[in-house]
C-alpha positions in Angstrom: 34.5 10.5 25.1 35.4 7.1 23.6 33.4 6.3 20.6 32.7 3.0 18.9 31.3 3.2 15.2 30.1 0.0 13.4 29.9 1.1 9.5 32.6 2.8 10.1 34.3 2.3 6.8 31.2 3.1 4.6 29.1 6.2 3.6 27.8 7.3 7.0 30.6 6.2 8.9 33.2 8.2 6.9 31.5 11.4 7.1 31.3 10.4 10.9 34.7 9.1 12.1 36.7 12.4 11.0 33.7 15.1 12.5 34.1 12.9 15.9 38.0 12.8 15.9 38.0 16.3 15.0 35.8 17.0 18.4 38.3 15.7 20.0 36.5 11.9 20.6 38.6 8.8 21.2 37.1 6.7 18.1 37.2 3.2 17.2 35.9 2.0 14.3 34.6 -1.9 13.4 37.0 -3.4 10.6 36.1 -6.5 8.5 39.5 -6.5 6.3 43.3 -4.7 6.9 42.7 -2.6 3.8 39.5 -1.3 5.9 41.3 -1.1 8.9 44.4 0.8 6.9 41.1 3.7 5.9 40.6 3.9 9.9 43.8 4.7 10.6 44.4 7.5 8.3 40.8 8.8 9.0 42.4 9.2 12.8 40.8 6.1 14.6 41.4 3.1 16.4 40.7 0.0 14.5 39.1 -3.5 15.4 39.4 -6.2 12.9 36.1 -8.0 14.1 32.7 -8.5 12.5 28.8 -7.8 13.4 28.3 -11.6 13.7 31.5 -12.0 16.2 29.9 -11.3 19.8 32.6 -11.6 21.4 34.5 -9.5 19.3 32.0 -6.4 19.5 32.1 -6.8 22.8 35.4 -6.3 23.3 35.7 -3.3 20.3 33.0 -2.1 23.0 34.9 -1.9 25.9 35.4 1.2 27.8 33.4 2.8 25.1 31.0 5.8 26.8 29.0 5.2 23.2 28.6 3.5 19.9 27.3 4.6 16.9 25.2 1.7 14.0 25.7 3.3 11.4 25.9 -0.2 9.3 24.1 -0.3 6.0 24.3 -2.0 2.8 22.3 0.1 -0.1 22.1 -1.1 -3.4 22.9 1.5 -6.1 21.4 1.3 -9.9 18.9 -1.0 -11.3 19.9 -4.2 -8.3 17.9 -1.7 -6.0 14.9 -3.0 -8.2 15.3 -6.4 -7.3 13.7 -7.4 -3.5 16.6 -9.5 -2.9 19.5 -6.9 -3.4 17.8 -5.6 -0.1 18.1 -8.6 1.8 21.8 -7.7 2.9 20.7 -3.9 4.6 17.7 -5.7 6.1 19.6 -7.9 7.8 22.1 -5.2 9.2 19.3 -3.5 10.3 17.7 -6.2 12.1 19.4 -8.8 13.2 23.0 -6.2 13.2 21.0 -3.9 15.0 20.3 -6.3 18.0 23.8 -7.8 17.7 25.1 -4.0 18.4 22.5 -3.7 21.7 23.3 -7.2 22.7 27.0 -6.2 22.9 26.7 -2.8 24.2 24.5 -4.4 26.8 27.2 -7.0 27.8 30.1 -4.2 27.7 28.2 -2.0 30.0 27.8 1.3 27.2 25.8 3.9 27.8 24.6 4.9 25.1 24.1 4.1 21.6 23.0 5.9 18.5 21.3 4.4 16.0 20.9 5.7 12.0 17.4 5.2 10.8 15.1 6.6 7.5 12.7 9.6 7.8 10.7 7.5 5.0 9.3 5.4 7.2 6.6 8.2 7.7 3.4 8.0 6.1 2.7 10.4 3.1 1.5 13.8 4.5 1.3 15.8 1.2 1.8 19.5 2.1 1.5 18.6 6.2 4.5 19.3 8.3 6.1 16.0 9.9 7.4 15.6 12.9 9.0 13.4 15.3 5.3 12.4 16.6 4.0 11.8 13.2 2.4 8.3 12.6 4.1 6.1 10.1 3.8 3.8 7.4 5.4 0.4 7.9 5.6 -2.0 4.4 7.5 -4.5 3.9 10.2 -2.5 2.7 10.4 -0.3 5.6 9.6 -2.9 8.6 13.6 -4.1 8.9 14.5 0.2 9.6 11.9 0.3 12.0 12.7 -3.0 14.2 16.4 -1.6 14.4 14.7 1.4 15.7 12.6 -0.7 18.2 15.7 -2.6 19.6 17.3 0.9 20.4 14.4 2.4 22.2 14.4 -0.6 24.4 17.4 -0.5 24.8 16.9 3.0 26.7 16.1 3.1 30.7 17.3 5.0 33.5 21.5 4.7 33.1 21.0 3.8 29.1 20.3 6.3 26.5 18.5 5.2 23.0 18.9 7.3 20.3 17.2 6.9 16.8 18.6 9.3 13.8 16.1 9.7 10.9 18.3 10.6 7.8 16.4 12.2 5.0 18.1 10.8 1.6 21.3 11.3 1.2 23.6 13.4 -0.8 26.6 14.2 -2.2 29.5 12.5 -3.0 28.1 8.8 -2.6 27.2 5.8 -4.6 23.8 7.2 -4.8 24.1 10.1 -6.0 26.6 9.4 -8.5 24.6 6.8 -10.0 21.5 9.0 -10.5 23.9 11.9 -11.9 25.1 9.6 -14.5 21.5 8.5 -14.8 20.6 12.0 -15.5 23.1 12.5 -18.1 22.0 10.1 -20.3 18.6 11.3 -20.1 17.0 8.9 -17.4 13.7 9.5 -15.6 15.3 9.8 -11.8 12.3 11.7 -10.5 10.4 10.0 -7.8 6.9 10.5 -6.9 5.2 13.9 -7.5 6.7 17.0 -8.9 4.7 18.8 -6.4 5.6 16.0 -3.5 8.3 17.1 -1.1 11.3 15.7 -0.4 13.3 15.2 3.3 17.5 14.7 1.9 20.9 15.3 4.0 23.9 16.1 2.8 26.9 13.6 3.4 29.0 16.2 4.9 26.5 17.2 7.6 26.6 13.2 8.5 29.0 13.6 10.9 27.3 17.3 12.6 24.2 15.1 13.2 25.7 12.2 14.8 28.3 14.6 17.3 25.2 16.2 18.6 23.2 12.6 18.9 25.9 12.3 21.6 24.6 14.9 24.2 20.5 14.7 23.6 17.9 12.6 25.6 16.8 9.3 24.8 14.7 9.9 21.1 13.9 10.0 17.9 15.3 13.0 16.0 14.6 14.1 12.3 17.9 14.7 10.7 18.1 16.7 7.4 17.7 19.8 5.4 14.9 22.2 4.7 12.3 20.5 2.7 12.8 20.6 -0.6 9.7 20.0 -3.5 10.8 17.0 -5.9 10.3 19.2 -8.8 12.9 21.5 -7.8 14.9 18.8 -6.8 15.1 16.9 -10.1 15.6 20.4 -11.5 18.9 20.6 -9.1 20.1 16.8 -11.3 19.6 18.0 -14.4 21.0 21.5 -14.1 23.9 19.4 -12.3 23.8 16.9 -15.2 24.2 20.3 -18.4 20.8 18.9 -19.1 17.7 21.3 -19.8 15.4 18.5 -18.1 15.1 15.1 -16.2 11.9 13.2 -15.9 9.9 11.1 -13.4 9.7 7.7 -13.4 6.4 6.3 -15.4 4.1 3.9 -14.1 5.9 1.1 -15.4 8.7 1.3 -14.1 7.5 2.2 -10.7 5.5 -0.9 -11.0 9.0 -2.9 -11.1 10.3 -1.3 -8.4 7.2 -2.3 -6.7 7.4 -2.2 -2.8 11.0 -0.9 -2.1 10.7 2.2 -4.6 7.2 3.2 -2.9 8.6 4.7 0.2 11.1 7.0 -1.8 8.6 8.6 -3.4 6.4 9.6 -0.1 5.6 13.6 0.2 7.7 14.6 3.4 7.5 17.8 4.6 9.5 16.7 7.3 10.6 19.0 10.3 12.1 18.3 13.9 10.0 19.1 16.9 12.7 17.3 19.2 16.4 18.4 17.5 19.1 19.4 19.4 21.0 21.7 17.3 19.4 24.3 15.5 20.6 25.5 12.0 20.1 28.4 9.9 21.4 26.9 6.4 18.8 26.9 3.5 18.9 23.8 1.2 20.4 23.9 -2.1 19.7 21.0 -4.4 21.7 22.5 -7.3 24.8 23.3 -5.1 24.5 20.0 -3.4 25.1 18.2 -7.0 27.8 20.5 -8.0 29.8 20.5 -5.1 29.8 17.3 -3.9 32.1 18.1 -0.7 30.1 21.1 0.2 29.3 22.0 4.0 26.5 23.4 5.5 23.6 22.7 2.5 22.0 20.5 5.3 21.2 21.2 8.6 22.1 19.0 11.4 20.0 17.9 14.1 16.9 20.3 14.0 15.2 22.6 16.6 11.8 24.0 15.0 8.5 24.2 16.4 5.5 22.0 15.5 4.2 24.8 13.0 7.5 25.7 11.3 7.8 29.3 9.3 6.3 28.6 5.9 9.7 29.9 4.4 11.8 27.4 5.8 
């Protein structure tokens, strides 16, 4: 199968690129610069030196593809995630880069494309399983993830598939993680939301496990991530990570400052998959996940369960 990966070159897309060339996948991957293009190569893909806003471009990066994967974002790290206008970049990519992708697809005839997507955008549900089916919670924050999702559902009919890949948080050896490590180690609250709230996360390295199996399912939206994991015990995984005895949870104030964008981080997800396609038997791991940073198989992929999962997974 001939693959075409937009955000190729960042977090998603290099966990990605490598699991599809290692399947065997003839992969081409969106490059904005030769230095980005020089990663491709030695990742074992096909390069295209064009942009999100070059239609004509995507379009012809698209060609002959039998898929392509948006995986575009543009996450900021540290205390700029704080400020609503640091976001303004990754809303745009999932917006308006989002129907840049369909528009091109559409023109090159693909049929298929995979979109990434955020498992936060569900509501809070406390201790309540969540599924595929379960209703959501659109702010202002979490309105640009679902209209990408939107454009790629519609995008589905009978000779187009539309898939939608809801990534718990990610970690592991990413900007994100690091930051919140070094956070830890100087003794910063990282803890978000309750100690007794659950948390939905995905290893980096199962990325690329998720995406390969996005590329034989129906037309959906699939939960993609490990077992649930309570927030206490996932703090607990930092600072044991960090050679701390403890790491706190953000105060009040400082979750008033992060105001709309940090509110959806700190939702209790329980979150399960009703409508995976791969099934995994891996438990999660925070603290391994922090001290191996290049581990595999912490996260599950793609997830089979049943609407009233085991209580033990």
């Amino acid at each position: 199968m001939r693959v075409a990966v937009t955000g190729a070159t960042g977090v998603i897309g290099r966990s990605v690129v490598p699991a599809l060339v290692m399947a065997g996948h003839d992969v081409v991957g969106l490059a904005r610069s030769p230095e980005k293009a020089l990663l491709l190569h030695r990742l074992g893909a096909e390069a295209s030196l064009t942009s999100l806003a070059d239609h004509d471009g995507l379009v012809a990066m698209f060609d002959r593809a039998d898929a392509v994967c948006s995986l575009a974002t543009h996450i900021p790290v540290g205390l700029p995630a704080l400020r609503p206008r640091s976001w303004r970049a990754n809303d745009r990519l999932r917006t308006e880069g989002v129907r840049r992708v369909v528009e091109a697809a559409r023109a090159a005839g693909v049929r298929r494309v995979v979109q990434e997507s955020v498992s936060f955008l569900y509501a809070d549900h406390g201790d309540a399983w969540v599924t595929e089916e379960s209703p959501l919670a659109i702010t202002r924050a979490t309105e640009p993830a679902s209209v990408g999702e939107s454009q790629v559902q519609d995008y589905a009919c009978g000779s187009r598939a539309g898939v939608v890949l809801r990534l718990g948080t990610i970690l592991g050896d990413d900007p994100m993680t690091r930051f919140q490590l070094r956070s830890a180690r100087h003794g910063y609250a990282i803890g978000l939301g309750s100690p007794d709230g659950w948390a939905h996360v995905v290893h980096v390295d199962d990325l690329g496990s998720a995406v390969l199996a996005a590329l034989g399912v129906p037309s959906g939206v699939y939960n993609v991530g490990a077992e649930p994991v309570r927030r206490a015990e996932l703090v607990a995984g930092f600072a044991q990570a960090a050679g701390r005895d403890n790491v706190d949870f953000m105060g009040p104030l400082m979750r008033r400052v992060g105001g709309a964008r940090l509110e959806p981080l700190s939702r209790s997800l329980r979150v399960s998959s009703s409508n995976g396609s791969a099934s995994s038997t891996s438990r999660h791991s925070p603290k391994k996940a922090r001290n191996r940073s290049r581990r595999r198989g912490e996260c599950g992929a793609v997830k089979r369960r049943s609407r009233q999962p085991r209580s033990a997974w």
